[in-house]
N, C-alpha and C positions, 0 to 999 in steps of 0.2 A: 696686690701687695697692700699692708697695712703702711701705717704713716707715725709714726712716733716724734716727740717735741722734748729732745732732752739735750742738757750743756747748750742751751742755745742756739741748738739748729735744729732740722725736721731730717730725719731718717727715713726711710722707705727698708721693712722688713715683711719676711713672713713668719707665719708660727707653725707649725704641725704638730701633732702628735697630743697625749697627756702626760706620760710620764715627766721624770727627772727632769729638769731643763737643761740643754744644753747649747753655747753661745758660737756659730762659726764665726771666725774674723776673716776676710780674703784679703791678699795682698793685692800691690798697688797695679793701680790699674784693672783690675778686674771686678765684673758684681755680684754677687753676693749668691745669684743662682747659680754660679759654677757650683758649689758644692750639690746642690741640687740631681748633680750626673750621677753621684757614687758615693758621699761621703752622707747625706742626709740620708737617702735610702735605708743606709746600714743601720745608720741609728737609730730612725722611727722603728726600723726590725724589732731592733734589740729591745726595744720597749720606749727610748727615752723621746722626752718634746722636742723636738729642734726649729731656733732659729736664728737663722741668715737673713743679712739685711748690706745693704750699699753704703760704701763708707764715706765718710765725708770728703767733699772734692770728685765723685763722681758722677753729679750731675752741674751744670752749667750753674744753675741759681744755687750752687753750694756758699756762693760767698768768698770771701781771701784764702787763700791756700794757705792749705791748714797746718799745723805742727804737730807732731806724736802726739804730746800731750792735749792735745784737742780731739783726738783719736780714744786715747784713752780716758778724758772725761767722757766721750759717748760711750764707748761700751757700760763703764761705770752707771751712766743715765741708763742706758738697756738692760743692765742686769736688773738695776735698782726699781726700774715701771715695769720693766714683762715679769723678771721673775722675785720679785720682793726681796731681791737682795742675792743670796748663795747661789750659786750654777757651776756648771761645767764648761770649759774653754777650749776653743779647739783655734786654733790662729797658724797660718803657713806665710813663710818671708815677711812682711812689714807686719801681716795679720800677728806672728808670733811674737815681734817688737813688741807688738800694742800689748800684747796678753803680758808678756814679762816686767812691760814697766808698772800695768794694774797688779798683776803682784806685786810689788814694791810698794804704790801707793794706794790700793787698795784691798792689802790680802785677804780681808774678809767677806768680800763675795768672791770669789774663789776654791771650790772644792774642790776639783781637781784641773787638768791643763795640759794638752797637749800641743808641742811645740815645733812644726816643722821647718823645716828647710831654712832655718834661723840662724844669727849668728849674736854678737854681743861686742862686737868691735869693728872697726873698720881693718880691711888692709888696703896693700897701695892698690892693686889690681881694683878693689872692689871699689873704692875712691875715685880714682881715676875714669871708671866706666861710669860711674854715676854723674860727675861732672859731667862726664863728657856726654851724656844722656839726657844730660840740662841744657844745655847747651845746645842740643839740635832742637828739643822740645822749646826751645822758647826762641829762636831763632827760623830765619826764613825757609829754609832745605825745606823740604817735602820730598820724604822717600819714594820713590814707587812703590805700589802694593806687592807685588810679587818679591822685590826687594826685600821690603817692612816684614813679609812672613819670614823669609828665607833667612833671614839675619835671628829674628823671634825662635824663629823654629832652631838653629844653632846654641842659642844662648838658653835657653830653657829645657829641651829634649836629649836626650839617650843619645848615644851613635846604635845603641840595639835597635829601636825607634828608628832613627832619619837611615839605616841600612835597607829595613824592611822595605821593600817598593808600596805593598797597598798603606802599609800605615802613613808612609812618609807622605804619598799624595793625600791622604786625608787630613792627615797635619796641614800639610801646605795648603790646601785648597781651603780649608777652616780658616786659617788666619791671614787667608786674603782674602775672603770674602769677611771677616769680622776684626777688621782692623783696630788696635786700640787708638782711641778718638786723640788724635796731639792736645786738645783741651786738657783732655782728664789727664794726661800724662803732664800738662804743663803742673797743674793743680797738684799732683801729688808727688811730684819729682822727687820735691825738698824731704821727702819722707825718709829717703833713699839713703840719702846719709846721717851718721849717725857717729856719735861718740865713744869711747871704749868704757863699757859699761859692766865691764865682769868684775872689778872689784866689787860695785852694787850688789850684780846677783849673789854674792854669797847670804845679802841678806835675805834673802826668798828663803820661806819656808813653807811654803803649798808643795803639793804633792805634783810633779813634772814628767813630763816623758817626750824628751825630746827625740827626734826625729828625721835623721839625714838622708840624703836619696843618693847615692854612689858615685852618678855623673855629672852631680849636679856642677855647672861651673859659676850659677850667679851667687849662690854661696853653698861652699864646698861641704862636704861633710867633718871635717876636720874643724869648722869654725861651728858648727851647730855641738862636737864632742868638746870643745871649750865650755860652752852653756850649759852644759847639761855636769861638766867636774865642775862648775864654779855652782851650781844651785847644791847645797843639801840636799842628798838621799835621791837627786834626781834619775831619774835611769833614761839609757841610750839606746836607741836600736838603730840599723841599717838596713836601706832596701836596696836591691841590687838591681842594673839595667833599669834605671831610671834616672832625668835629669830634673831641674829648677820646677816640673809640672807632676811629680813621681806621683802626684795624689792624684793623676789622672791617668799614666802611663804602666801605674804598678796598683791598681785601684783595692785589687782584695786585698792584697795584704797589708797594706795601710789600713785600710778599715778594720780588718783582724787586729793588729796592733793597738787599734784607738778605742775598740771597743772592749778589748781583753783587760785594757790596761782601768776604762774606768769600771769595769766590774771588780774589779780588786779594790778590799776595804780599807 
């Protein structure tokens, strides 16, 4: 992995490909090679550059736990040194935050934007689980591993997924053997919550395609069809039998979506 020095911290990214540039954002807790499974693939296909990089508060020497808006001066810094400015944006859960408030504050590196598993406000459920997320994360509990997945595996996956017997033991045995680190979840916790922001979005004027996954319960599809009526000219789709992870559980058709959508002029 390369090393980038923008907004005042050092990033760790990769670059692939030549074409069009295109920028993943990952959500909290996760690094930057998850897209790496399924979503980078499609798009080197297609022709375009792609790069994924680890967001701030994922490693230890990240520094003070960061705010959105330190989130989205780095991307800003990344569009601005990898790709000279204009790119494409691909952001799921917090990744999508970032992307929606750099359209706000920076819509001119911005060509187009795909938005998943996002919302644009808080509700009480989704308030409430994040407190109370902070709260274990920065407090003395330590869950059991088999626990830590079991609960992950619920809060993010399908019931079509955790039914299956071989995918469910593959899920499960994955995220207990690759625990998210209580560090990095202490570090990015604060990300988690967030303010009712759709009167803003009306003023987004980038090209959008937001994206809800059916079962998702860490935000619903019904709060990502918010985002997507409050942006202009935005468009929505739905994936079916996938939850909070649908961009791993539902992988082609996601990637069909993201890359239909930035082929369109």
């Amino acid at each position: 992995m390369a090393v980038a020095r923008v907004n005042g911290t050092t990033l760790t990214y990769t670059d692939q490909g030549t074409g069009d540039p295109v920028i993943l954002v990952m959500g909290t807790g996760s690094p930057g090679h998850v897209w790496h499974l399924h979503q980078a693939p499609a798009l080197l296909a297609a022709g375009y550059r792609v790069i994924t990089f680890d967001n701030r508060g994922l490693t230890p020497d990240s520094g003070a736990p960061p705010e959105i808006d330190d989130l989205v001066g780095d991307l800003a810094g990344l569009a601005e040194t990898l790709c000279g400015g204009r790119c494409r944006l691909v952001g799921v859960s917090m990744g999508a935050h970032v992307v929606q408030e750099l359209l706000l504050q920076r819509p001119e590196l911005v060509e187009q934007a795909v938005l998943m598993a996002t919302r644009g406000r808080p509700d009480h459920f989704r308030a409430r689980l994040a407190a109370a997320e902070s709260e274990l994360n920065f407090g003395p509990v330590e869950l059991p591993a088999a626990y830590g997945a079991a609960l992950r595996a619920v809060l993010s996956l399908s019931p079509h997924t955790l039914n299956d017997e071989s995918r469910a033991r593959h899920w499960l045995d994955l995220f207990e053997l690759f625990p998210t680190a209580k560090a990095v979840m202490r570090a990015q916790s604060k990300l988690e919550i967030m303010d009712d922001r759709l009167g803003d979005y009306r003023a987004i004027r980038g090209r959008c395609l937001v994206v809800g996954f059916e079962d998702d319960l860490i935000t619903p599809p019904h709060l990502g069809q918010e985002v997507a009526t409050a942006i202009p000219g935005a468009r929505y789709a739905q994936v079916a039998k996938c939850g909070h992870y649908g961009y791993l559980e539902q992988p082609d058709e996601v990637n069909s979506l993201m890359v239909d959508f930035f082929a369109t002029a």
